[in-house]
C-alpha positions in Angstrom: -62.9 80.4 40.0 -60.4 77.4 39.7 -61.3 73.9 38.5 -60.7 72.8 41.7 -62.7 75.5 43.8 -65.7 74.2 41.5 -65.4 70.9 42.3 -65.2 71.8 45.8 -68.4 73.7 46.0 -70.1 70.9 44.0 -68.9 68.5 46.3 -70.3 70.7 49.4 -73.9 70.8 47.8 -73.4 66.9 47.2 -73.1 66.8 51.3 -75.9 69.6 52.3 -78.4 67.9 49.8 -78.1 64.3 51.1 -77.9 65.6 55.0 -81.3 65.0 56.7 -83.3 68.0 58.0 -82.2 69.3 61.4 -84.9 68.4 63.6 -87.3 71.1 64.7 -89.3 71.5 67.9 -93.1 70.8 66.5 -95.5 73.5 68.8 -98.4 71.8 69.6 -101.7 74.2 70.8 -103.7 72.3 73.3 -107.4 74.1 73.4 -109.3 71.4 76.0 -112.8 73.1 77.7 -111.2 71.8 81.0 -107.7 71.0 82.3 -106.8 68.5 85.1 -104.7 65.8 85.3 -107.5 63.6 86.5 -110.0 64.5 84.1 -111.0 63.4 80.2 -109.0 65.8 78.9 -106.0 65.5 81.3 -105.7 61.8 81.0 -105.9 62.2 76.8 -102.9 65.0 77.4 -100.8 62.5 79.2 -101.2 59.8 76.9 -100.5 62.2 73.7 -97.1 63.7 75.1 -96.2 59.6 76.1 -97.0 58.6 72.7 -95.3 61.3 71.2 -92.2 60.9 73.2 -92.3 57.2 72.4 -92.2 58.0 68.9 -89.2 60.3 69.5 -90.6 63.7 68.3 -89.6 66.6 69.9 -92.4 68.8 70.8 -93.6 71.8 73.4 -96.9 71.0 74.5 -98.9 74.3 75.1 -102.3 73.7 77.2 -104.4 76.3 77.5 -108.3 75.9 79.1 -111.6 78.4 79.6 -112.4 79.5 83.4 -115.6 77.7 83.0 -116.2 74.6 80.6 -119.2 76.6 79.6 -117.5 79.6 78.2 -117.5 79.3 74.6 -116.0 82.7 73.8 -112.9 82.4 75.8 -112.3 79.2 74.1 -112.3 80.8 70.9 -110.2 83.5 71.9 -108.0 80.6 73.3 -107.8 79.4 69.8 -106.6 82.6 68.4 -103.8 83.2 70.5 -102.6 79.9 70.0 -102.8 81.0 66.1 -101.0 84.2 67.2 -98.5 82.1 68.9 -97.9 80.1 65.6 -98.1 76.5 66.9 -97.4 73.7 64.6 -100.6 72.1 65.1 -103.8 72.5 67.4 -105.9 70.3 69.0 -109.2 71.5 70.3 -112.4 69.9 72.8 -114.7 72.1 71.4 -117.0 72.9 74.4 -120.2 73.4 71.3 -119.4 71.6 68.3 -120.2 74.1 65.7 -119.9 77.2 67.9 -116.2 76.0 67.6 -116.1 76.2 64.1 -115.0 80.0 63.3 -111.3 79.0 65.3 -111.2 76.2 63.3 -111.9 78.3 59.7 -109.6 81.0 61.2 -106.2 78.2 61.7 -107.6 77.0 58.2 -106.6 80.3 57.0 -103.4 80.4 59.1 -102.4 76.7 57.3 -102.4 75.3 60.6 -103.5 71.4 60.9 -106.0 71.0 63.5 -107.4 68.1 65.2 -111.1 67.7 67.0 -111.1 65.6 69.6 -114.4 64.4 72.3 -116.4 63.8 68.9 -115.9 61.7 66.0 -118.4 63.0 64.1 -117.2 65.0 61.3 -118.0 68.0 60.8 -121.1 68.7 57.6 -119.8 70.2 54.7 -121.9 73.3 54.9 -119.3 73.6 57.7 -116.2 74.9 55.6 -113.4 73.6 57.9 -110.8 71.7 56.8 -109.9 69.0 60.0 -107.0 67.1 59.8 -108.6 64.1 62.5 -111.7 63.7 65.0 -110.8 61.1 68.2 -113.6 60.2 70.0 -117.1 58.8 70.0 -120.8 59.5 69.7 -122.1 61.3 73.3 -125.8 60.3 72.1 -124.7 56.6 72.2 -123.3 57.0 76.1 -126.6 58.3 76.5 -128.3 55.8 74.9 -126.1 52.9 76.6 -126.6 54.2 80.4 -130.6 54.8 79.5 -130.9 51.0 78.6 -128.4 49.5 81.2 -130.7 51.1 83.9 -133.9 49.8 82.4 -132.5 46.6 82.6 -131.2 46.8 85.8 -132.8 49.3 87.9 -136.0 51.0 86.7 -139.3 50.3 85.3 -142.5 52.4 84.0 -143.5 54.6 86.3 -140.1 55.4 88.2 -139.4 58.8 88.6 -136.2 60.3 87.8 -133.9 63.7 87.7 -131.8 64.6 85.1 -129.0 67.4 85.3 -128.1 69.1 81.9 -125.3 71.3 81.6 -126.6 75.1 80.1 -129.7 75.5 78.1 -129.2 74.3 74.5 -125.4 72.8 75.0 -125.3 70.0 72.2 -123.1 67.7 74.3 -125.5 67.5 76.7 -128.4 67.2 75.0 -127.0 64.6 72.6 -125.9 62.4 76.1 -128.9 63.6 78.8 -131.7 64.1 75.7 -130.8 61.2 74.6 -131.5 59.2 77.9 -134.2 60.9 78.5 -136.1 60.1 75.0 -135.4 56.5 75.8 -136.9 56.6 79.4 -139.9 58.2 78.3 -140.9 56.0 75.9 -140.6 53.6 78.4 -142.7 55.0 80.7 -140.1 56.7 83.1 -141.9 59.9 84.7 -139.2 62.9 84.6 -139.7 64.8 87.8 -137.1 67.5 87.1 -134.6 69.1 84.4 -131.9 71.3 86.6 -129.1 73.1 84.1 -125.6 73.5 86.6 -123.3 73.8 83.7 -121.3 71.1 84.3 -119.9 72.0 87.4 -119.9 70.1 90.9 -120.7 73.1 93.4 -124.0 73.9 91.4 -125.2 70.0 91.3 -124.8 69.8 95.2 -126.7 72.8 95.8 -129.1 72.0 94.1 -129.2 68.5 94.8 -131.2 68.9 98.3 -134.0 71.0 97.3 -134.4 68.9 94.1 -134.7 65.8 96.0 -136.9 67.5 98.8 -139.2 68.4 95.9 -139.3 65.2 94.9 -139.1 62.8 97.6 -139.9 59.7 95.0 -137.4 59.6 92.8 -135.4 56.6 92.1 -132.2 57.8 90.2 -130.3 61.0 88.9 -128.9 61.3 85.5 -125.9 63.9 85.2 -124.3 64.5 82.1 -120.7 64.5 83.1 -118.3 63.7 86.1 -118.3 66.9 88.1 -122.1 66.7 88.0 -122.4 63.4 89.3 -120.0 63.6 91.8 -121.6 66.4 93.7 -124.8 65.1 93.2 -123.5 62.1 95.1 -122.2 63.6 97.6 -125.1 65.9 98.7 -127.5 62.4 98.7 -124.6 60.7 100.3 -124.9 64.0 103.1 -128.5 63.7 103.0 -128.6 59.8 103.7 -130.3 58.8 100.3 -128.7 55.6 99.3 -131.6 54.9 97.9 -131.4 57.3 94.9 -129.0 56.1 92.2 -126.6 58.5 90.3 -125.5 57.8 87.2 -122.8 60.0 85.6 -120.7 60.3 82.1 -116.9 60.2 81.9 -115.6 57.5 84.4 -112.6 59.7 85.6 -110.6 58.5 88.7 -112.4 60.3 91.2 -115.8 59.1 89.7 -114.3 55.6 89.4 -113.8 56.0 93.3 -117.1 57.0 93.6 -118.4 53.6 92.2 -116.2 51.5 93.7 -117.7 53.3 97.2 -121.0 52.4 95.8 -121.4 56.6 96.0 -122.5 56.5 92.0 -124.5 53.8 90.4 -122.5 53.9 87.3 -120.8 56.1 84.3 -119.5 55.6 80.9 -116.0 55.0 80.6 -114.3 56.4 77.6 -110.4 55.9 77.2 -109.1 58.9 76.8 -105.4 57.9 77.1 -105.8 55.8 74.2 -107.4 59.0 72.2 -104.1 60.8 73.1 -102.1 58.1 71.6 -104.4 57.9 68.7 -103.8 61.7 68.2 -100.0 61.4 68.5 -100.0 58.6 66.1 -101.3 61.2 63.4 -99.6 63.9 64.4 -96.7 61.8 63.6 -97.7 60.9 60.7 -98.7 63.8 59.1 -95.5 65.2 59.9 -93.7 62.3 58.0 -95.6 62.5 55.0 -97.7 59.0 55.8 -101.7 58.8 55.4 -103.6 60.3 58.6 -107.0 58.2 59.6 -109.8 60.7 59.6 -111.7 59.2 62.7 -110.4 57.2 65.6 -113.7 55.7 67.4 -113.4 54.9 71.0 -115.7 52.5 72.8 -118.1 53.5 75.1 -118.3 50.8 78.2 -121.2 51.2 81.0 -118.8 50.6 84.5 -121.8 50.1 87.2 -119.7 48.0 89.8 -116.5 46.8 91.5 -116.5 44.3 88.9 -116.5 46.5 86.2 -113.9 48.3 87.3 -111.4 45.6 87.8 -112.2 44.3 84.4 -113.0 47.3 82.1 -110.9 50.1 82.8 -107.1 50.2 82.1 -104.6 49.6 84.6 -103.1 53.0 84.4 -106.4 54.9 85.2 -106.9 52.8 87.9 -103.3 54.1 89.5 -104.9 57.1 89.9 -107.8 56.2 92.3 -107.8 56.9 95.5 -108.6 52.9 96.1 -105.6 51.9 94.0 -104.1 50.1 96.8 -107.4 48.1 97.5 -107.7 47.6 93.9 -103.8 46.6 93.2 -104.2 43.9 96.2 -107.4 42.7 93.9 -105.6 42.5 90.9 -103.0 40.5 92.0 -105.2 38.0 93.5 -106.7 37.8 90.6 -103.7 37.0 88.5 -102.9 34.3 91.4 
């Protein structure tokens, strides 16, 4: 080769090693135990993709949830074909904490980055997962906050009350119902009934009418998430019980409504929009080489009125109320 066909392929390599990398699509799997855009895990997928868009990655966003939030065996078979898919990343709402752990030990194996997100606990050693970040919060302490907020508002020793559990041993529900529960009876809160409906609407409003015909005393419901609450609500609304106050878990849009209708007492509001742009903030910066927080906490905030509404939940959750309009006319007086 000639002198000057060397320097030419020197100069060449000169140009390919200083180039950035072409930019690659990043696949991110998306493994909620629910999917709608009004609910937790909805809201924290909208707020991901905005933040990651923001932060000008290019990604493919591939969301894929069980039949039934309950069904712990589709969502690790959910898991695996997002392995078989080979996605850049996954991010899982494990429906049982450590019944989620084999998918996570099997995209260990695969050198896939995952992230746990509805819990910040980490997971105990004994474990044997490697997780790259956990966005969330405690569910005991949700439980723990509504228990106390209705002792100091609502009930005293002796009240009776119902609580709705999702299935038989669930942890989620135990750690945010159990929890509650331990509080009011050490407070002298009679429990007239446990009902499981699996976190679903349809089985909270049928049972709902018998429960409270069986137990024509009782002062308030407890149910352990959204869907629970709000068809508990509306079978008392149906049955013209006012009287009996519903707390729920998860402050979603169609709850919110629901309390701003004075249909449900109150719920915890988590801000799952903001754990979505926690997320994309360490997806991003795992990708670029830059230190990745291992927990990102959110605050769990009782909302038990119109007031608390206005003032404690973020405009763009509020958008997507039914009562936005009402709310919106608020607001601006407000800042009048």
């Amino acid at each position: 080769m000639s002198r000057f066909g060397r320097l030419a392929l020197v100069l060449l390599a000169a140009v390919l090693i200083g180039a950035p990398a072409l930019a690659q699509t990043v696949k991110i799997g998306f493994a909620p135990p629910v999917y709608d855009t009004l609910d937790y895990f909805g809201q924290f997928a909208a707020g991901f993709q905005e933040e990651l868009t923001r932060r000008g990655v290019d990604f493919d966003f591939i969301a894929r949830a069980s039949t039934a939030e309950a069904n712990v065996q589709q969502q690790l078979d959910i898991v695996d074909d997002l392995i078989t898919l080979g996605v850049d990343y996954i991010i899982v709402g494990p429906i049982d904490y450590f019944a989620i752990v084999p998918a996570l030990q099997a995209a260990n194996e695969a050198g896939i980055p995952i992230i746990v997100i509805n819990h910040i606990a980490i997971h105990p050693e004994e474990s044997d997962v490697d997780v790259l970040a956990y966005s969330g919060y405690f569910h005991e302490e949700g439980g723990e906050v509504t228990a106390r907020w209705a002792l100091d508002n609502l009930l005293s020793a002796g009240d009776q009350v119902g609580l709705m559990f999702a299935e038989p041993g669930n942890q989620i529900s135990e750690q945010r119902v159990g929890t509650a529960k331990d509080i009011w009876v050490e407070a002298g809160i009679e429990i007239a009934f446990e009902h499981y409906a699996y976190w679903e609407q349809a089985r909270a409003f049928d049972a709902t009418e018998r429960l409270v015909l069986a137990h024509p005393d009782i002062k308030a419901i407890y149910a352990g998430n959204s869907a629970m609450a709000m068809g508990t609500a509306v079978a008392l609304d149906g049955m013209g019980r006012s009287d009996i106050a519903v707390f729920g878990y998860g402050a979603v849009p169609p709850e919110l409504d629901m309390i701003w209708e004075g249909l449900i007492k109150g719920a915890i509001f988590r801000d799952s929009q903001s754990s979505g742009r926690y997320v994309a903030e360490a997806v991003d910066n795992h990708l670029n080489g830059r230190p990745v927080e291992k927990q990102y906490p959110l605050d769990m905030l009782m909302v038990a009125s119109r007031e608390d509404v206005l003032t404690k939940v973020p405009v763009g959750a509020l958008q997507l109320m039914e009562n936005w309009p009402e709310i919106e006319a608020e607001l601006a007086k407000r800042d009048n």
